[in-house]
C-alpha positions in Angstrom: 19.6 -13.5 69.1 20.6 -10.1 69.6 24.2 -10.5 69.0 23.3 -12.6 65.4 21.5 -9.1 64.7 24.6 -7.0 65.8 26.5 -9.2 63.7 24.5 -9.2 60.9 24.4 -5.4 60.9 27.7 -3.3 60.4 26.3 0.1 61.0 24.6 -1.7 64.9 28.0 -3.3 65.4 29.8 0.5 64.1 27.5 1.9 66.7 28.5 -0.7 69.5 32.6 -0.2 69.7 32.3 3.6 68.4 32.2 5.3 72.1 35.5 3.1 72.7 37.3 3.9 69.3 35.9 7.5 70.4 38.1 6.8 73.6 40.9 5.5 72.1 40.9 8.0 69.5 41.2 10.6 71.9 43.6 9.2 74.4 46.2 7.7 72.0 45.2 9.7 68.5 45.6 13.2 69.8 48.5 12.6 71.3 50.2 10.8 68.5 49.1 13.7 66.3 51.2 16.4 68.4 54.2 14.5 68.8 54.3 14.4 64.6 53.5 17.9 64.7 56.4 18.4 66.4 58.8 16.2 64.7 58.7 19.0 62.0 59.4 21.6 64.7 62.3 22.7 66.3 61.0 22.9 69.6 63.6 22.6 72.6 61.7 22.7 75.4 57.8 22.6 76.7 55.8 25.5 76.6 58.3 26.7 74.1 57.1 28.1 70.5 59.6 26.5 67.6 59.1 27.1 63.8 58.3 24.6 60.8 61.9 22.8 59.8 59.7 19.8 57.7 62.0 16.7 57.7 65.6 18.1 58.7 65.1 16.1 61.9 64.2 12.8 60.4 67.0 13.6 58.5 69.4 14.0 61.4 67.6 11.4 63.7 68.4 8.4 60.7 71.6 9.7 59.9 73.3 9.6 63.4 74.4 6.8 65.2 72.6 7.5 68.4 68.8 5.7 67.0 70.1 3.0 65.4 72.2 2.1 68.6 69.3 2.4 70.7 67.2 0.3 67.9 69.8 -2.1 68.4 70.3 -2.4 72.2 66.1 -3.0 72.0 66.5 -5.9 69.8 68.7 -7.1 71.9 66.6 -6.6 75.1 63.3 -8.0 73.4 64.8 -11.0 72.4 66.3 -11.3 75.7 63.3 -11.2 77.3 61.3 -13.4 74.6 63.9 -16.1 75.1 63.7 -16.0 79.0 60.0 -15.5 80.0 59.2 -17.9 77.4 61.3 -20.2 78.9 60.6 -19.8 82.3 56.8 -19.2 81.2 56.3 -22.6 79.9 58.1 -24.6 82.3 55.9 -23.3 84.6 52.7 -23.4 82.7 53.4 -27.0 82.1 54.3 -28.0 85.9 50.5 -25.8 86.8 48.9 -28.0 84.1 49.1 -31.0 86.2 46.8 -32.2 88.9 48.6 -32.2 92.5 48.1 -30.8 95.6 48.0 -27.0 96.3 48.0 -26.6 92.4 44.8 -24.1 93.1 47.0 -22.0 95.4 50.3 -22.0 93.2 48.2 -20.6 89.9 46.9 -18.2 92.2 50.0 -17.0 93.8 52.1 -17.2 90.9 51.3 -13.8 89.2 52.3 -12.2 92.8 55.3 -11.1 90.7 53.3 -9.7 88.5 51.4 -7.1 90.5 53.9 -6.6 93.0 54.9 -2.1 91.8 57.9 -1.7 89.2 59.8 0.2 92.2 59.5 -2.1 94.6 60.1 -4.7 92.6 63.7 -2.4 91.5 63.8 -1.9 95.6 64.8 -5.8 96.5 66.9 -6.4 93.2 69.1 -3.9 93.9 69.4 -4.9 97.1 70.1 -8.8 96.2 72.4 -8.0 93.8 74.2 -5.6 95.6 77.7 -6.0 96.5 78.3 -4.7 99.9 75.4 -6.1 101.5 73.2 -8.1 98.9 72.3 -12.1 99.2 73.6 -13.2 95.5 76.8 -13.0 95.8 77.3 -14.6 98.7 75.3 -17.4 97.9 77.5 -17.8 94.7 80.8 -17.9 96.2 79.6 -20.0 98.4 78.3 -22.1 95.9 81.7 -21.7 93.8 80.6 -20.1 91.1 82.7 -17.1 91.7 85.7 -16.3 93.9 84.4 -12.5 94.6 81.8 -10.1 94.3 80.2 -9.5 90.9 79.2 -6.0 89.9 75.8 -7.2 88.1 75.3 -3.6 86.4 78.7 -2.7 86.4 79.9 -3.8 83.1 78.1 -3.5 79.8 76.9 -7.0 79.0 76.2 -7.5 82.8 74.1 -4.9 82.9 71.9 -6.0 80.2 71.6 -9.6 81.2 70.5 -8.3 84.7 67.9 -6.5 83.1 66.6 -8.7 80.9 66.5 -11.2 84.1 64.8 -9.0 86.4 62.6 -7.8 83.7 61.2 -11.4 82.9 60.8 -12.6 86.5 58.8 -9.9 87.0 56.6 -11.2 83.7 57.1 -14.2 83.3 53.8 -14.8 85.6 51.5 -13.0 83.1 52.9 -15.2 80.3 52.4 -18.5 82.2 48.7 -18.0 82.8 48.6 -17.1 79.3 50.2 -20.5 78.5 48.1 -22.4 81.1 45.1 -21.1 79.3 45.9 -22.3 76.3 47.4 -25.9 77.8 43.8 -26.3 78.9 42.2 -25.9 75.5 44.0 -29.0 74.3 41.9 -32.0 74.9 42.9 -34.8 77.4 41.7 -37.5 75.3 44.8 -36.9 73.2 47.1 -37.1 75.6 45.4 -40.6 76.8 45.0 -42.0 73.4 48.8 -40.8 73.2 49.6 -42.6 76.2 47.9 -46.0 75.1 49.6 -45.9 72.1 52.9 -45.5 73.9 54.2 -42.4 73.2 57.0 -40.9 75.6 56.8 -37.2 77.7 58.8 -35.8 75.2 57.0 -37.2 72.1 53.3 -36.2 73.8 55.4 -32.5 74.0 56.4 -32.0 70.7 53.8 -34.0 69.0 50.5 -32.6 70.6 51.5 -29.8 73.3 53.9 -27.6 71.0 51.7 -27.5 68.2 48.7 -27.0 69.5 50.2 -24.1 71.8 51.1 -22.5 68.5 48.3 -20.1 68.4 49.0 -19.1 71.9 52.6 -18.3 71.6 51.9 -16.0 68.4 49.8 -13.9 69.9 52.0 -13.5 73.3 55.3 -13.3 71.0 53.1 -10.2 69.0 51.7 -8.6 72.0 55.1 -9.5 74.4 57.6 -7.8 71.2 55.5 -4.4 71.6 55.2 -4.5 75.7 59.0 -5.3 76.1 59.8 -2.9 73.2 58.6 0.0 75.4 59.7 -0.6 79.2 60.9 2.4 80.6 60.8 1.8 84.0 62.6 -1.1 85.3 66.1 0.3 83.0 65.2 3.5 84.0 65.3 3.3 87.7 67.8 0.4 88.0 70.6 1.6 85.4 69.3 5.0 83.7 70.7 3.7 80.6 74.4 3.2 82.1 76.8 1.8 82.1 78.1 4.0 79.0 74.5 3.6 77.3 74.9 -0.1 77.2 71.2 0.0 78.3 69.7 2.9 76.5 67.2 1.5 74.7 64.6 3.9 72.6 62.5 4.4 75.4 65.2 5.8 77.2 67.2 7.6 74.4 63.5 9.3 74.5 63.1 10.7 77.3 67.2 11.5 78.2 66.7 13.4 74.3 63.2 15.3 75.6 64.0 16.4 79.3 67.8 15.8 80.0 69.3 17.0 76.3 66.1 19.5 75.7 65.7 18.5 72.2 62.1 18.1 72.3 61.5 18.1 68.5 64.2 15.4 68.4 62.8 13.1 70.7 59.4 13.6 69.5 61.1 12.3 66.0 62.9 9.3 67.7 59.0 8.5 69.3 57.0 8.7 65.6 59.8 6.7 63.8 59.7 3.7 66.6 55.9 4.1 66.6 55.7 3.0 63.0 58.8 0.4 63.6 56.3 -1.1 66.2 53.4 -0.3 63.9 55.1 -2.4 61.4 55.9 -5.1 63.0 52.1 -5.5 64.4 51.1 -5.9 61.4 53.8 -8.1 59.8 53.1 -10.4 63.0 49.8 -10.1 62.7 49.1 -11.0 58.9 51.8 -14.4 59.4 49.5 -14.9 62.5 46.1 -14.8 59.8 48.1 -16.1 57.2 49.2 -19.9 59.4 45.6 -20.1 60.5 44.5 -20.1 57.3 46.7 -22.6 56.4 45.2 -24.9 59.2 
């Protein structure tokens, strides 16, 4: 009864959220506003006083080649990483979705991965991919695969398809209890009355299971796009952007701009213009997200 009144009410229901939008306001808004103030400055390092230059480094940031390379090594390394955790996310969702023995203990220990620390995660990579030393490459020319030791962040595209791979095991977890909870929404009786009437695996799949995990995926493809979009860590500690900024994503052409090239005016830039990229595409997502359950 309480909650029908909050609802009822706007100003109660203001009054509820406004110590968390307080919060937010202060964690996230204050900062946000400093970093535009000094997009307009030309401020080299912290601590340092710089004067008003208004938009000559939006100017330079958009006109150069450096941004839009990054922009474009981050599409690349979100859709990477959309393509493989989904992937990997829903095969495993599905396999956790059936009833079998020790299924309790495998949703449990699945997200291990998950909350297991970025470094030490970047700790036994490095050390499995290695090539003096490591277990990979061993076990692939052994396998046949190869005829001699790979150099998985040695080249350019390498390096980027070890990310992205070390990246999504590490969340592919999170994704696949997201998808189990939504497998678990869908009733069973459809899958029976499916069943009866003779439908095949992959007919129940694309017939029931896809569609119905629609709403699911939307919101992790929306909330995965702007998680993935700003990893720092894992490229950071594993490639720093190498080899030949075949990995510098924004994140990265960030913080090398801010406390490696002392251009802190610069990189404050490069952060407000891929804040309202993300920005954009939040809401983009988000009203095709409204828009498609509408439809419904």
């Amino acid at each position: 009864m309480r909650t029908g009144i909050a609802m009822s009410n706007p100003r109660l229901a203001f009054l509820f959220v406004a110590p968390a939008l307080a919060f937010l306001a202060a964690v996230l808004g204050w900062p946000l506003v400093q970093a535009i103030i000094l997009s307009f400055q030309n401020v080299g390092v912290i601590g340092t006083a710089g004067s008003w230059v208004g938009f000559d480094n939006h100017v330079s940031v958009l006109g150069g080649l450096g941004f839009w390379n990054a922009f474009g090594r981050s599409a690349i390394w979100v859709v990477g990483n959309a393509a493989v955790q989904t992937a990997l996310a829903l095969g495993v969702a599905l396999i956790l979705n059936q009833k079998f023995p020790g299924v309790r203990i495998a949703r449990t220990w699945i997200i291990l991965t998950w909350i297991v620390p970025t470094v030490v995660v970047v700790i036994i990579w490095r050390w499995l991919l290695s090539t003096s030393g490591g277990m990979v490459n061993p076990l692939l020319i052994q396998a046949g695969v190869i005829d001699r030791p790979v150099g998985f962040f040695a080249t350019r595209e390498g390096s980027m398809a070890s990310l992205i791979m070390i990246n999504s095991w590490r969340w592919f977890p999170f994704t696949a209890l997201m998808m189990l909870a939504g497998l678990t929404r869908i009733p069973s009786d459809l899958y029976e009355a499916a069943r009866i009437d003779g439908a095949s695996a992959i007919k129940r799949f694309t017939r029931i299971t896809w569609p119905l995990l629609q709403p699911t995926l939307l919101v992790l493809g929306i909330v995965g796009t702007l998680l993935s979009f700003n990893v720092f860590d894992v490229i950071w500690l594993l490639t720093a952007g190498g080899p030949s900024q075949a990995t510098q994503t924004l994140p990265v052409l960030i913080y090398e701009t801010a406390f490696k090239g002392y251009r802190l005016s610069e990189a404050a830039t490069v952060s407000v213009l891929t804040s309202l990229l993300l920005m954009g595409f939040a809401l983009l997502a988000t009203r095709a997200m409204t828009a498609s359950e509408d439809a419904r």
